[in-house]
Predicted model as a PDB file, atoms N, CA, C, CB and O in Angstrom, pLDDT in the B-factor column:
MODEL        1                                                                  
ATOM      1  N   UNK A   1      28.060-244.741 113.294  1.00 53.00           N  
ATOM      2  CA  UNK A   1      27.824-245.465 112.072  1.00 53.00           C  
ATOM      3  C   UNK A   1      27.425-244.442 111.009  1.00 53.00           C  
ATOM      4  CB  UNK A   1      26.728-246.569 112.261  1.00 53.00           C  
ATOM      5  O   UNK A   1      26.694-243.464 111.166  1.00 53.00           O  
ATOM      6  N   UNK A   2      28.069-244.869 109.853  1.00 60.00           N  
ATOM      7  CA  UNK A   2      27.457-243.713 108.813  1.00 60.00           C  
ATOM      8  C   UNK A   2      26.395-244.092 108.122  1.00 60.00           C  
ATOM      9  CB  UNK A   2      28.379-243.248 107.746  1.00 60.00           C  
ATOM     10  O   UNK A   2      26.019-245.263 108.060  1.00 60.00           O  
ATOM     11  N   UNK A   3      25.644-242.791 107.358  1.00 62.00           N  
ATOM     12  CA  UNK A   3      24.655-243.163 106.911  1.00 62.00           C  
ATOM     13  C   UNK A   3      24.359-244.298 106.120  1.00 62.00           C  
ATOM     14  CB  UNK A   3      24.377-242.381 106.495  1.00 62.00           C  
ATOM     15  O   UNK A   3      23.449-245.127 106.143  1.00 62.00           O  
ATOM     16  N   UNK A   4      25.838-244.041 105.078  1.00 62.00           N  
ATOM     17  CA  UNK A   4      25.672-245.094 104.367  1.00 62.00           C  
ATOM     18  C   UNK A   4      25.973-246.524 104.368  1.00 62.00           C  
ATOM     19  CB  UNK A   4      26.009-244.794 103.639  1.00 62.00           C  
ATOM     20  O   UNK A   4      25.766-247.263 103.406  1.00 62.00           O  
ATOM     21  N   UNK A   5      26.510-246.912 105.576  1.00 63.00           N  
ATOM     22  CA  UNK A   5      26.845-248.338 106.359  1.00 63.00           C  
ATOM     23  C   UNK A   5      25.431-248.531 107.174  1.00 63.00           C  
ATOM     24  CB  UNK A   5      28.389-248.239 107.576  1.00 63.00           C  
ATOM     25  O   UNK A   5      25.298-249.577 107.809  1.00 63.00           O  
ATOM     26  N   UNK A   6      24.482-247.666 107.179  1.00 62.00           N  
ATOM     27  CA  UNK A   6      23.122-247.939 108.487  1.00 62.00           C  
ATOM     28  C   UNK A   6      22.572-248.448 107.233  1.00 62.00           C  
ATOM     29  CB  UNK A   6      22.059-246.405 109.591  1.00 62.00           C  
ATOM     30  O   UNK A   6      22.137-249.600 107.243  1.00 62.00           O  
ATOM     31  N   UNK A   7      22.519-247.702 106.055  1.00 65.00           N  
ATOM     32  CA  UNK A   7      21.693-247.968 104.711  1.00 65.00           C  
ATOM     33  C   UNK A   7      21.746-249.221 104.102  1.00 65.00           C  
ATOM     34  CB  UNK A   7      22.081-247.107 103.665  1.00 65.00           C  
ATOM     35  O   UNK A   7      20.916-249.947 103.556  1.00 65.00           O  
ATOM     36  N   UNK A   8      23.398-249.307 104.429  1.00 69.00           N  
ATOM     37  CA  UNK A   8      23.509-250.857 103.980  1.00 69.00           C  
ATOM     38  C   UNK A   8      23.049-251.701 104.827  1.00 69.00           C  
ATOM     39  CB  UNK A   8      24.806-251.347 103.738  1.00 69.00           C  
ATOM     40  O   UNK A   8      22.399-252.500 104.152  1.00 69.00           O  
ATOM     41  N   UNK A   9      22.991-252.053 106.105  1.00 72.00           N  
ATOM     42  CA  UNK A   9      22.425-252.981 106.711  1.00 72.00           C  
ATOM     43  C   UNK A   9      20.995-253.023 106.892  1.00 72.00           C  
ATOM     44  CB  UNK A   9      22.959-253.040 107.717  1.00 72.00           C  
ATOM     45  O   UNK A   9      20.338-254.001 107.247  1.00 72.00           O  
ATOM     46  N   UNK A  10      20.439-251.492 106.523  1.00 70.00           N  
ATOM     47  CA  UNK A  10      18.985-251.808 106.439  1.00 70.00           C  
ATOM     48  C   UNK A  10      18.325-253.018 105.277  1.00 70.00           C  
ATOM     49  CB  UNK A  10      18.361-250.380 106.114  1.00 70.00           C  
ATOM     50  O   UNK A  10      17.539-253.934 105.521  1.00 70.00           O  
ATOM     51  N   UNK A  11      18.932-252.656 104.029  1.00 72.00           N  
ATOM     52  CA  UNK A  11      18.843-253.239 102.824  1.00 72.00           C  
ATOM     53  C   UNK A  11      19.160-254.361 103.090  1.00 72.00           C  
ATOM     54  CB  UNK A  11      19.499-252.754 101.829  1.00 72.00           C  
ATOM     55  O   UNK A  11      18.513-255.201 102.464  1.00 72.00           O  
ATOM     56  N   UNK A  12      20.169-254.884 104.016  1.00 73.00           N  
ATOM     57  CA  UNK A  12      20.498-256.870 104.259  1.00 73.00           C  
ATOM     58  C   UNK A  12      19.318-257.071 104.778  1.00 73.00           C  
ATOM     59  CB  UNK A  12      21.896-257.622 105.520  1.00 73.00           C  
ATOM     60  O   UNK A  12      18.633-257.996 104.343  1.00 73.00           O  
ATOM     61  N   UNK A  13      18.834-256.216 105.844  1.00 69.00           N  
ATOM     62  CA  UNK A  13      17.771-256.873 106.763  1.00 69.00           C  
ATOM     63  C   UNK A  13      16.832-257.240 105.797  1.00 69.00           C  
ATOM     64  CB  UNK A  13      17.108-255.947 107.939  1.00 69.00           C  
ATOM     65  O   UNK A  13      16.164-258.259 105.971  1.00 69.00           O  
ATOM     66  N   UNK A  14      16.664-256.405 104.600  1.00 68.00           N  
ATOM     67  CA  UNK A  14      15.073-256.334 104.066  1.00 68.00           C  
ATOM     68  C   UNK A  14      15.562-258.019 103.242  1.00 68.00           C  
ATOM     69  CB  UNK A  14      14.465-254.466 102.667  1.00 68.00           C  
ATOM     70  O   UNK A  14      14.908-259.061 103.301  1.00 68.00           O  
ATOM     71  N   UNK A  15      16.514-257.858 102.728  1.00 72.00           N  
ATOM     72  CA  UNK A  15      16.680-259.127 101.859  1.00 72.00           C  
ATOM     73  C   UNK A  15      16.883-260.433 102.130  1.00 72.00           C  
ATOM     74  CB  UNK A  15      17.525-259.013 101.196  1.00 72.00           C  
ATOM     75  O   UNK A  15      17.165-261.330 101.335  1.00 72.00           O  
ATOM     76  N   UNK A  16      16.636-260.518 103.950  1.00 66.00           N  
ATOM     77  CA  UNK A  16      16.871-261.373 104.444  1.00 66.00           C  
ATOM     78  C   UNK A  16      15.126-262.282 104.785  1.00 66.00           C  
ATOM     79  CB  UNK A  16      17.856-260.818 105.536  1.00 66.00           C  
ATOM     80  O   UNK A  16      14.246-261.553 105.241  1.00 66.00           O  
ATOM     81  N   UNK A  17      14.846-263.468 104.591  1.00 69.00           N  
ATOM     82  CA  UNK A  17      13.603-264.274 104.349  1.00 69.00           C  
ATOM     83  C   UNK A  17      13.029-264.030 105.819  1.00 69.00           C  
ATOM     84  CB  UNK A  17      13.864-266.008 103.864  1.00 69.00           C  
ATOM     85  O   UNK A  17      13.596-263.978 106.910  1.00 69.00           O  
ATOM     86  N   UNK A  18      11.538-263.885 105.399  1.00 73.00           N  
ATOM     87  CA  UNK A  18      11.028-263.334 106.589  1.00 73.00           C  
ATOM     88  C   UNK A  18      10.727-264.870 107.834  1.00 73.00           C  
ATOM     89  CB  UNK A  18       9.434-262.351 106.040  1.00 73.00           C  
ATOM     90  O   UNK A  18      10.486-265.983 107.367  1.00 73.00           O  
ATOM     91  N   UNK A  19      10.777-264.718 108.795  1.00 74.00           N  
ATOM     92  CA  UNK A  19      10.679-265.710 109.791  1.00 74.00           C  
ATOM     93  C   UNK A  19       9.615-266.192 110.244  1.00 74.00           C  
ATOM     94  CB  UNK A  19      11.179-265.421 110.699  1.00 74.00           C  
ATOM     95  O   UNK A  19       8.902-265.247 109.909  1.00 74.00           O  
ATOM     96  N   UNK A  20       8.724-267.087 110.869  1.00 83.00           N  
ATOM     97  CA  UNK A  20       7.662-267.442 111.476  1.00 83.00           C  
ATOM     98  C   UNK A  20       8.026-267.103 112.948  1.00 83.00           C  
ATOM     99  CB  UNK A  20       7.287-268.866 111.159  1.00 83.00           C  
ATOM    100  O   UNK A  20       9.077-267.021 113.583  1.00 83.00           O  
ATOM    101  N   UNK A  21       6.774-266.950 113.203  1.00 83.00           N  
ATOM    102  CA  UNK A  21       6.555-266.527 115.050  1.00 83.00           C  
ATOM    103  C   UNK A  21       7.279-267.723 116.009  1.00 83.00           C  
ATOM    104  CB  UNK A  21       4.514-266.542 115.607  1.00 83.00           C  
ATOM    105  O   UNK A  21       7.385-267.705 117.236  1.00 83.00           O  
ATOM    106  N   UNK A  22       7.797-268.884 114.963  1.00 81.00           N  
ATOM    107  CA  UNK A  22       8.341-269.941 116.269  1.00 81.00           C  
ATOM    108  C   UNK A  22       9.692-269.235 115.928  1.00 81.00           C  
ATOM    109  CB  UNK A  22       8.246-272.059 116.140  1.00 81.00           C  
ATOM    110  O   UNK A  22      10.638-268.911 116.646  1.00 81.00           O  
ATOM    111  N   UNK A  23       9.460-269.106 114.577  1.00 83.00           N  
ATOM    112  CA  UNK A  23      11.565-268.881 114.071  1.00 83.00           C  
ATOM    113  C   UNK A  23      11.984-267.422 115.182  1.00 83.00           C  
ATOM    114  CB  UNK A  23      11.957-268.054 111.449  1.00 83.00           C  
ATOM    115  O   UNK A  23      12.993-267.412 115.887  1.00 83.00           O  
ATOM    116  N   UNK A  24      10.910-266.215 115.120  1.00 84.00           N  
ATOM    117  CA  UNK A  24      11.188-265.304 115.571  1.00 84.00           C  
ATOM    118  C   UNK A  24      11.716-265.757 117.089  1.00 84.00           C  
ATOM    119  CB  UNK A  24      10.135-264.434 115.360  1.00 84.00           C  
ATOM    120  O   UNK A  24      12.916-265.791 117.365  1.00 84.00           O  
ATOM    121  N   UNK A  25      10.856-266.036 117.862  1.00 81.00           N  
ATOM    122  CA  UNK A  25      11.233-266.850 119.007  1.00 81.00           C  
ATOM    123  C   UNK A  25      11.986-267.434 119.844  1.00 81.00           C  
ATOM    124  CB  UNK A  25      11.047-267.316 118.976  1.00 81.00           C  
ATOM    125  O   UNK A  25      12.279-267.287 121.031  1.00 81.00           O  
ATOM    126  N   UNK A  26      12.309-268.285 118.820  1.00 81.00           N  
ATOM    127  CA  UNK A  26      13.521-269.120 118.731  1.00 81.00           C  
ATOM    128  C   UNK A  26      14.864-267.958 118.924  1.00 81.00           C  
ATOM    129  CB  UNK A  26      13.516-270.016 117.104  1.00 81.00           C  
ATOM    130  O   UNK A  26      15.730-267.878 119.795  1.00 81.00           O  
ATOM    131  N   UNK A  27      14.562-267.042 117.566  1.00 83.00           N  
ATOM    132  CA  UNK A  27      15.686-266.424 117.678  1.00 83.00           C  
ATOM    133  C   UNK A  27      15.954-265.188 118.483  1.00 83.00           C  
ATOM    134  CB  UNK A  27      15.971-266.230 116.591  1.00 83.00           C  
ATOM    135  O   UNK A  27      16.808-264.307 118.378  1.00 83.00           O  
ATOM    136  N   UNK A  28      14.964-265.389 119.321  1.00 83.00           N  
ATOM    137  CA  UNK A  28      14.775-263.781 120.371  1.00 83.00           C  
ATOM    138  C   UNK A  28      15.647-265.030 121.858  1.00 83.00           C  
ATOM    139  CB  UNK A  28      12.039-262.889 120.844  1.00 83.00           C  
ATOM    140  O   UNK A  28      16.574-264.635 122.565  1.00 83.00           O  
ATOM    141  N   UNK A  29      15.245-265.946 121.928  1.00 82.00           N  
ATOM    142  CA  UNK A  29      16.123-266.993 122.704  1.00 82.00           C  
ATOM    143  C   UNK A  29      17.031-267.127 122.896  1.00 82.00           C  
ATOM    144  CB  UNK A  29      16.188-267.829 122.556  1.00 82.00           C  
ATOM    145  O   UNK A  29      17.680-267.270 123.933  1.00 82.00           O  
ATOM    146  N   UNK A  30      17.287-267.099 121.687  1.00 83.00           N  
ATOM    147  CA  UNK A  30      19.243-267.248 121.295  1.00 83.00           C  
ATOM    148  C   UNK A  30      19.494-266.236 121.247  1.00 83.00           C  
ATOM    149  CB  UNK A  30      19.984-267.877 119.923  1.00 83.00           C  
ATOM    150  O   UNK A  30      20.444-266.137 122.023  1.00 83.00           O  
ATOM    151  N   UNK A  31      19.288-265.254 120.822  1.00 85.00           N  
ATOM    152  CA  UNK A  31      20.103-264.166 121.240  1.00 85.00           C  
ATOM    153  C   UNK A  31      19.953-263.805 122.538  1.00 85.00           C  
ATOM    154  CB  UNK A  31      19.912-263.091 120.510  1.00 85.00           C  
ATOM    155  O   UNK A  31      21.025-263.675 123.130  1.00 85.00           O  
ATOM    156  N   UNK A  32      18.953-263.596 123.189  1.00 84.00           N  
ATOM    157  CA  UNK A  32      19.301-263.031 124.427  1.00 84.00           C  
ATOM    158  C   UNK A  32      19.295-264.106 125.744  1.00 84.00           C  
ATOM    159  CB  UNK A  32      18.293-261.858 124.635  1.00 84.00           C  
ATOM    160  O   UNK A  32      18.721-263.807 126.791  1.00 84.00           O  
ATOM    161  N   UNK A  33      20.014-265.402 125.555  1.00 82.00           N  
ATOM    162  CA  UNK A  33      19.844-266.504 126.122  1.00 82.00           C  
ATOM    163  C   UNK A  33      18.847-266.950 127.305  1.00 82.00           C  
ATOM    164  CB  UNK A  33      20.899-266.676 126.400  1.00 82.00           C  
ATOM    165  O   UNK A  33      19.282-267.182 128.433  1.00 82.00           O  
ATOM    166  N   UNK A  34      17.711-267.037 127.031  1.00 78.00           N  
ATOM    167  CA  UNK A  34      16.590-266.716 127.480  1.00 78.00           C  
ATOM    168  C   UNK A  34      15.891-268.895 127.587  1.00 78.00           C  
ATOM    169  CB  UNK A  34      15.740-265.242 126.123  1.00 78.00           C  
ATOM    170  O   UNK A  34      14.711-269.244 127.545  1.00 78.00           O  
ATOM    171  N   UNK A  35      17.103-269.818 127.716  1.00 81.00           N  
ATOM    172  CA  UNK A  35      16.772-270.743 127.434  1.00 81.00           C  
ATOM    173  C   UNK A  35      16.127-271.609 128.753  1.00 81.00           C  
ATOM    174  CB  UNK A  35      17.787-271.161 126.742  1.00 81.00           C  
ATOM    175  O   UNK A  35      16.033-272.832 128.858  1.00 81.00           O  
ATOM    176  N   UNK A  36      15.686-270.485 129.788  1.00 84.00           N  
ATOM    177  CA  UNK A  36      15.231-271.123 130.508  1.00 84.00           C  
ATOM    178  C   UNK A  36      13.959-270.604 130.444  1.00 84.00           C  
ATOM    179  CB  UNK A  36      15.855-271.216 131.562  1.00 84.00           C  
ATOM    180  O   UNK A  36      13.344-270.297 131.465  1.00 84.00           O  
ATOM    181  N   UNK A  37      13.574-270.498 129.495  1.00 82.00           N  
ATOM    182  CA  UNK A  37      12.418-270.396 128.914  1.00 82.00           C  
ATOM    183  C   UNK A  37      11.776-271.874 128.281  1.00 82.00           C  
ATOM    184  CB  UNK A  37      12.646-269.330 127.894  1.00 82.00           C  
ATOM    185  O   UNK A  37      10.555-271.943 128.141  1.00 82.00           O  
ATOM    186  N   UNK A  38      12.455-272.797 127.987  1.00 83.00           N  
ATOM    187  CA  UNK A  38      12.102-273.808 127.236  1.00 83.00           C  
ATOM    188  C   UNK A  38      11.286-274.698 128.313  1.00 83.00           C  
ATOM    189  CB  UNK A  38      13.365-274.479 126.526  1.00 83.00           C  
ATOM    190  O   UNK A  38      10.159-275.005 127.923  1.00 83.00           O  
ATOM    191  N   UNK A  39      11.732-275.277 129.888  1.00 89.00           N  
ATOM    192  CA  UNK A  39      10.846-276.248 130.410  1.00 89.00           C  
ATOM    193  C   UNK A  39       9.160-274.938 130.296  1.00 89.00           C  
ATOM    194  CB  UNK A  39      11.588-276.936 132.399  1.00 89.00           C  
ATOM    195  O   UNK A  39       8.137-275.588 130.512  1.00 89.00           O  
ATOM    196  N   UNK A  40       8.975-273.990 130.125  1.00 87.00           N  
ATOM    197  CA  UNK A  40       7.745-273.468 130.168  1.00 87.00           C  
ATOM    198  C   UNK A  40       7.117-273.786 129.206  1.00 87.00           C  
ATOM    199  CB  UNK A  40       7.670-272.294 130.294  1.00 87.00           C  
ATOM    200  O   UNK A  40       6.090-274.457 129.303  1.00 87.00           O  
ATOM    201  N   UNK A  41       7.660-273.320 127.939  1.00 86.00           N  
ATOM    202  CA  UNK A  41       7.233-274.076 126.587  1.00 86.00           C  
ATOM    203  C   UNK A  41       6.272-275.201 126.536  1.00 86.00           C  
ATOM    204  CB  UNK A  41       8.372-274.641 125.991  1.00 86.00           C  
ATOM    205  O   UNK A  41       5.071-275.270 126.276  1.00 86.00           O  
ATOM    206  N   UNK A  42       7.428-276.295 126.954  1.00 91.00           N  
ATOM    207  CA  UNK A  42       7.497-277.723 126.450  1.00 91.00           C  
ATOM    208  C   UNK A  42       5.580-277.740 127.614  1.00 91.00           C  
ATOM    209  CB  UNK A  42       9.546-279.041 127.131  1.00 91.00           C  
ATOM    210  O   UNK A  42       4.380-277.845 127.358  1.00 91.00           O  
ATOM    211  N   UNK A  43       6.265-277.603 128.568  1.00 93.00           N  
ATOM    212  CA  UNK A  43       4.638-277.519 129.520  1.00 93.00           C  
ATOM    213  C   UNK A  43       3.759-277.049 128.723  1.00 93.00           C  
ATOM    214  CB  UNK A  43       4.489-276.482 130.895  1.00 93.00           C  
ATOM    215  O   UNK A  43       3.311-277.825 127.878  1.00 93.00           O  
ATOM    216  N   UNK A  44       3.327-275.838 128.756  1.00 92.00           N  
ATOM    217  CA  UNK A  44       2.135-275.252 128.007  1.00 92.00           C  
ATOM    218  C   UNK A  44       1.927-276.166 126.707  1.00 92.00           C  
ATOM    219  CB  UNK A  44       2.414-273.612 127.578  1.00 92.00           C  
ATOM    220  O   UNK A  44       0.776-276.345 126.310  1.00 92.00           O  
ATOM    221  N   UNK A  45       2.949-276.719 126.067  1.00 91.00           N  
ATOM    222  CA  UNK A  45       2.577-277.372 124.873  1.00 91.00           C  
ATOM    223  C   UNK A  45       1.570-278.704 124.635  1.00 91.00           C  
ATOM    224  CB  UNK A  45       3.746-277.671 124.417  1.00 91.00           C  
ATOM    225  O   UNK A  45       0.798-279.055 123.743  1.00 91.00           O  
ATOM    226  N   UNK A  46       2.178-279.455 126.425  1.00 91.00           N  
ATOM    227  CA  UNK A  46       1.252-279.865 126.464  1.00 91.00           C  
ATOM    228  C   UNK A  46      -0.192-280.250 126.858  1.00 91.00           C  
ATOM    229  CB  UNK A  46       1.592-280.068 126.411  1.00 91.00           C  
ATOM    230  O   UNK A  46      -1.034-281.127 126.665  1.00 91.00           O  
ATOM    231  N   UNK A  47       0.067-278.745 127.719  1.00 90.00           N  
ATOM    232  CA  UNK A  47      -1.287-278.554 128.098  1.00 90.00           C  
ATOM    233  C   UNK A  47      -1.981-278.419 127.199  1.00 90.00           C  
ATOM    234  CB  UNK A  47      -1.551-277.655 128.829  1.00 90.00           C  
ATOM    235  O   UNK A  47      -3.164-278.759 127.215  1.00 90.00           O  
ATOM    236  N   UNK A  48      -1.344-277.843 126.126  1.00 90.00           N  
ATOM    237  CA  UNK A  48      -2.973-277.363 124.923  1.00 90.00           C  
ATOM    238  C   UNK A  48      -3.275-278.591 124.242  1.00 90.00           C  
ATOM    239  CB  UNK A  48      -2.683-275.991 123.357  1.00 90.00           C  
ATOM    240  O   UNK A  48      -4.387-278.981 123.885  1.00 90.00           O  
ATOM    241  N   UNK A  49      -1.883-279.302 124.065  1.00 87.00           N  
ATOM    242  CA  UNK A  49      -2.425-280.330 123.647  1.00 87.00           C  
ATOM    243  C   UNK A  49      -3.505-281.419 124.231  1.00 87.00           C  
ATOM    244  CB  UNK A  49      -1.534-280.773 123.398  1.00 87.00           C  
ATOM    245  O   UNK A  49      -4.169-282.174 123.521  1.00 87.00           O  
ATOM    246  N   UNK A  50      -3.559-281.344 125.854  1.00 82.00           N  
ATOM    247  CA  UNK A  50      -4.445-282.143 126.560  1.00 82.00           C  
ATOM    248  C   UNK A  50      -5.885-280.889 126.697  1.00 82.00           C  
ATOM    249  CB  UNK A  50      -3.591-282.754 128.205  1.00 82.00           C  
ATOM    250  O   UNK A  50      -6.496-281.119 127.741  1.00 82.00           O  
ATOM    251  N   UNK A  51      -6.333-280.021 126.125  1.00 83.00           N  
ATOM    252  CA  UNK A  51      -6.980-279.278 126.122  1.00 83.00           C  
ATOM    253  C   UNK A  51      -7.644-279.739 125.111  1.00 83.00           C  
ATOM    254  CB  UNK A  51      -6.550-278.226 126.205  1.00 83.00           C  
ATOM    255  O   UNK A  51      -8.827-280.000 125.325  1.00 83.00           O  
ATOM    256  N   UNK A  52      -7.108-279.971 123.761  1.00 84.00           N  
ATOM    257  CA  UNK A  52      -8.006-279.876 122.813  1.00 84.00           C  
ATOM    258  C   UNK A  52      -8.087-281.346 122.621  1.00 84.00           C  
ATOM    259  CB  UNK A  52      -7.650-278.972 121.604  1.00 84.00           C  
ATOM    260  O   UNK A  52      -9.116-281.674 122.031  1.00 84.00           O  
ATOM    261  N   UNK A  53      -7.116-282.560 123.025  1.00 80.00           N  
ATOM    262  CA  UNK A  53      -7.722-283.572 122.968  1.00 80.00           C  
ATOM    263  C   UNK A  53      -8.723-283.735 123.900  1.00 80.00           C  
ATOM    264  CB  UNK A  53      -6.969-284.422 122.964  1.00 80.00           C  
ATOM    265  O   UNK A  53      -9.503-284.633 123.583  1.00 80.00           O  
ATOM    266  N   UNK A  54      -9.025-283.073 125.143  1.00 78.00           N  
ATOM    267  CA  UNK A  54     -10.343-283.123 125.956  1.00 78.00           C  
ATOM    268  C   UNK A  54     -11.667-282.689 125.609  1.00 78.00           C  
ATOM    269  CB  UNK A  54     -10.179-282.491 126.978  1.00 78.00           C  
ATOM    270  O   UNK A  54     -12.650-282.674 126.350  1.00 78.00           O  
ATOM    271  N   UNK A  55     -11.577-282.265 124.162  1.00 79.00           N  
ATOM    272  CA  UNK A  55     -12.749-281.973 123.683  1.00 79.00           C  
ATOM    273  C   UNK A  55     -13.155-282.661 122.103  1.00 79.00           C  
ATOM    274  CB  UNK A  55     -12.735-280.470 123.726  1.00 79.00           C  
ATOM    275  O   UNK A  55     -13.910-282.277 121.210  1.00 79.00           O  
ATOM    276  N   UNK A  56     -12.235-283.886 122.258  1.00 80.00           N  
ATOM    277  CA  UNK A  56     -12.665-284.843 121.122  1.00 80.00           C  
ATOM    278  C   UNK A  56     -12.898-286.302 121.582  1.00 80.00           C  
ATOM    279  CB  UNK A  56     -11.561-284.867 119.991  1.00 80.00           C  
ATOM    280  O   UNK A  56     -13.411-286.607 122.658  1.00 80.00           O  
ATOM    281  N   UNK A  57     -12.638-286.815 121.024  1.00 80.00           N  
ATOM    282  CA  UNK A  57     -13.524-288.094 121.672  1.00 80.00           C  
ATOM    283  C   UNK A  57     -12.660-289.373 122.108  1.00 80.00           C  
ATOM    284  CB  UNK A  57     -14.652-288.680 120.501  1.00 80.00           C  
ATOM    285  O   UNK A  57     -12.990-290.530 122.373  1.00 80.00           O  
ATOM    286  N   UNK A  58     -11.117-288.546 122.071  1.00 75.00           N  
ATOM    287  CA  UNK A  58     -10.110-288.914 123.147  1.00 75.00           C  
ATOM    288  C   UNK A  58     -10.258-288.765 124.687  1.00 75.00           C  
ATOM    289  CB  UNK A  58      -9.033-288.207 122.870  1.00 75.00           C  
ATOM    290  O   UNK A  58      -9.396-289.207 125.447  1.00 75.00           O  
ATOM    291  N   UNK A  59     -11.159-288.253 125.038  1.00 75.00           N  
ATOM    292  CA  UNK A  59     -11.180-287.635 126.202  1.00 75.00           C  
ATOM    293  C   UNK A  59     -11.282-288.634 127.252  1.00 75.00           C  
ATOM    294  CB  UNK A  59     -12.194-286.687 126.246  1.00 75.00           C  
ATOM    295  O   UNK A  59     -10.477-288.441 128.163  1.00 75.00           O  
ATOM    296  N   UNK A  60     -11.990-289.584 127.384  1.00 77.00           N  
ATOM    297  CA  UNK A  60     -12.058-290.764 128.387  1.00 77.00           C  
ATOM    298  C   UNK A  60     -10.983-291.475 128.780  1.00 77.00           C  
ATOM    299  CB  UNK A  60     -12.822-291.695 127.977  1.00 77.00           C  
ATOM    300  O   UNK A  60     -10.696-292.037 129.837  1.00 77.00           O  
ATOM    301  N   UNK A  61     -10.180-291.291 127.247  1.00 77.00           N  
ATOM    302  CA  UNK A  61      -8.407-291.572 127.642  1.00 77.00           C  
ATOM    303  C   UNK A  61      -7.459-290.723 128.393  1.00 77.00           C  
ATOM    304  CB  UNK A  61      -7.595-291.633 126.426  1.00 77.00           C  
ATOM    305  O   UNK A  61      -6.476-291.101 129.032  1.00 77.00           O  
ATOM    306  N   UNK A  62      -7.895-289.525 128.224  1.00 72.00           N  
ATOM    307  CA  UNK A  62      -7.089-288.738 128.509  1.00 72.00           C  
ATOM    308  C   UNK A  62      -7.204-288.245 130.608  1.00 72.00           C  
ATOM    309  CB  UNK A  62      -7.448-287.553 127.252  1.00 72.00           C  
ATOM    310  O   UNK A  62      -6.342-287.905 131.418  1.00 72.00           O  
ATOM    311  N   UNK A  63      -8.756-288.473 130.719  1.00 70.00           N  
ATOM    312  CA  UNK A  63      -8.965-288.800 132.071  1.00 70.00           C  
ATOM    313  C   UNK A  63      -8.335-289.958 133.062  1.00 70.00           C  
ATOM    314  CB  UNK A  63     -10.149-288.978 132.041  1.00 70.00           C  
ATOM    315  O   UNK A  63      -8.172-290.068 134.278  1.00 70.00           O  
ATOM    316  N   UNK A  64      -8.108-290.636 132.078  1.00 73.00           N  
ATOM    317  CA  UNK A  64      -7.762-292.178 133.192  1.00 73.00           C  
ATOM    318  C   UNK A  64      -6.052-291.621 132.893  1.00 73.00           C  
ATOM    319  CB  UNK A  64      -8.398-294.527 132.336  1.00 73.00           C  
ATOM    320  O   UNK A  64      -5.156-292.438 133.099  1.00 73.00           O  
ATOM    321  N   UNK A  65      -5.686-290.178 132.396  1.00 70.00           N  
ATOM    322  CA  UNK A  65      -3.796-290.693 133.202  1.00 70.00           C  
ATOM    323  C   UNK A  65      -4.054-289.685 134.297  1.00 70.00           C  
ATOM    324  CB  UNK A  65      -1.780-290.204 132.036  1.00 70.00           C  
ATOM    325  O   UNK A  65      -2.956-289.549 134.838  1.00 70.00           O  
ATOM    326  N   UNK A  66      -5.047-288.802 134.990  1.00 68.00           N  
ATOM    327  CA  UNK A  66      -5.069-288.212 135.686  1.00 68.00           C  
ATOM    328  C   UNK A  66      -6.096-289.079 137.111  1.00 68.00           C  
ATOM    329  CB  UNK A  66      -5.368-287.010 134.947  1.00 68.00           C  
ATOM    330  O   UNK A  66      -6.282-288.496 138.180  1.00 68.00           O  
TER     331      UNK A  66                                                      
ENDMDL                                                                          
END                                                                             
């Protein structure tokens, strides 16, 4: 690659809108098809979510599905 074709794609990268840590993610996924990554996700997601509703005053609900 020449310098000035590396130069140019540096300059797309920069002008391209910066991503969030899900977008990054997402797109580290798709590219390297990594989609069996998702039932882990979806789990942990809702573990935290039953984490932090266990420390509000949901919690008596959240005992009786276990």
């Amino acid at each position: 690659m020449s310098d000035e074709n590396q130069r140019d794609s540096f300059e797309e990268a920069t002008q391209a809108g910066q991503r969030g840590l899900l977008g990054e993610f997402l797109g580290f996924m798709k590219d390297n098809a990594k989609w069996w990554l998702t039932p882990f996700l979806i789990v942990f997601a809702i573990l935290a979510v039953v984490v932090i509703l266990g420390s509000t005053g949901a919690a008596p609900f959240i005992y009786t599905l276990f």
